[in-house]
N, C-alpha and C positions, 0 to 999 in steps of 0.2 A: 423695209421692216414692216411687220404687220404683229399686230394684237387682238385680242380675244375679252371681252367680260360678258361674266356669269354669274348670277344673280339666285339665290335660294333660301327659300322659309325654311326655319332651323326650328325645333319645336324644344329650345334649351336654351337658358341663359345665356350670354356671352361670356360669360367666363369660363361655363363649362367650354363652349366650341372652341375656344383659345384654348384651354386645354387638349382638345384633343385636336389640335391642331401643330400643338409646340413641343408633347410627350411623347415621348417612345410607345406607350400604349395605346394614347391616343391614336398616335399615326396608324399603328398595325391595323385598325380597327378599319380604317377608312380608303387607305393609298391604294391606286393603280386602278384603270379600267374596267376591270370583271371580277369575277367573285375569287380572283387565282390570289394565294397566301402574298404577304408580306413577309419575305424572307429574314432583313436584319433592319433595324433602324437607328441609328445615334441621332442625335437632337440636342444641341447648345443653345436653346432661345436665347438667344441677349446679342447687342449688337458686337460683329465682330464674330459671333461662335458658328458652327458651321452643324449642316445638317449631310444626312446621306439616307437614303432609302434604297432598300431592293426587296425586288418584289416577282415572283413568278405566274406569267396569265394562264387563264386557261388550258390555251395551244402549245403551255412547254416553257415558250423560250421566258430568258429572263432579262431584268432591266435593269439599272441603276441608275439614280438622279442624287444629284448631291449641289453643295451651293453653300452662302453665306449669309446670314444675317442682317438686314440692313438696317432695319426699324423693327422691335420689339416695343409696342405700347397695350400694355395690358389691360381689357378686355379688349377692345378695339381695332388695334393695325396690328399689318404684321407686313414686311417686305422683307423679300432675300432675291439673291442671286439664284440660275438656274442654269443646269448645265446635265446633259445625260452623258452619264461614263461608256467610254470605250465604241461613242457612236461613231456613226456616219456626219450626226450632225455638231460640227466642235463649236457652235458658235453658247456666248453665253446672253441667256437672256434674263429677265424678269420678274416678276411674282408679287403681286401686290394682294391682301385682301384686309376688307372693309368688314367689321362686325357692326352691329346698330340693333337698339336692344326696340322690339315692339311687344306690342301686350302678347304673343302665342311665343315669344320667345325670341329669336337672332333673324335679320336680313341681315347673311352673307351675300356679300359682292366681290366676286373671286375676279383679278384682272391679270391678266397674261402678256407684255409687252416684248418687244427686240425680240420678236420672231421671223428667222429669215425670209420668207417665203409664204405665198397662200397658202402651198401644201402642208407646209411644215404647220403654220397655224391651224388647217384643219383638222389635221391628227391631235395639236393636243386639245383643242376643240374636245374631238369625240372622247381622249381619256380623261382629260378632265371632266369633262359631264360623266362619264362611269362612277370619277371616282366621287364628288359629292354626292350625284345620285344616292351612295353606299350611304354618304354619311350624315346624308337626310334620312335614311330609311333608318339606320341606325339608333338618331335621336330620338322617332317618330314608333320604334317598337319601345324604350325604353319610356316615354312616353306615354304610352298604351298601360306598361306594366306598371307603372306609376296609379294610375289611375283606375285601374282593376280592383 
């Protein structure tokens, strides 16, 4: 088993990044590797409740990740279960992340654990860094327009 942490200045409270990290609008804004649409999203934040995303990349095809809730602590943590639907890979893994509020706004520290394999870890390596990448940029034009 192998894991992943990722680490990113958030230029927003932590309450907002919990939010859009726990909402169904939130999520749309932010999931999935490249700039391809979020297709549907449900979101149960509380422990016990279950999430599901789908989302289509660039190149077409589409994806589904879905999972459980493990720790809901608001502004702060957040842990669920992790599994992608109808894959190749059936194993279930992990999902930790870490909010900490600094004077520019959130250090998100995103942790990915119970990943089978290096490879398996280095793929979602690269889509998770797409997808925060998005939703750094997101907070950081909102931001911008803030301050205009």
């Amino acid at each position: 088993m192998t894991s992943l942490t990722l680490v990113r200045r958030i230029a927003a409270r932590p309450s907002i990044v919990f939010d859009a990290l726990t909402t169904p609008d939130g999520i749309a804004i932010w999931w999935g590797p490249d700039a391809g649409p979020v297709l549907a999203v449900e979101a149960d934040a509380r422990i016990g409740g279950r999430f599901r995303v789908r989302f289509r990349r660039l190149d077409g095809s589409e994806h589904e990740s879905s999972g459980e809730y493990l720790a809901v602590i608001r502004p702060e943590r957040l842990s669920m279960s992790w599994r992608w639907e109808g894959s190749e890979d059936p194993g279930e893994s992990l999902v930790e992340i870490a909010l900490r509020a600094t004077a520019e706004g959130t250090e998100l520290t995103f942790s990915h654990s119970r990943l089978r394999d290096e490879e398996t870890c280095r793929s979602h390596e690269q889509g998770w860094n797409g997808a925060l990448d998005k939703l750094q940029r997101h907070f950081s034009r909102v931001a911008q327009g803030n301050s205009a």
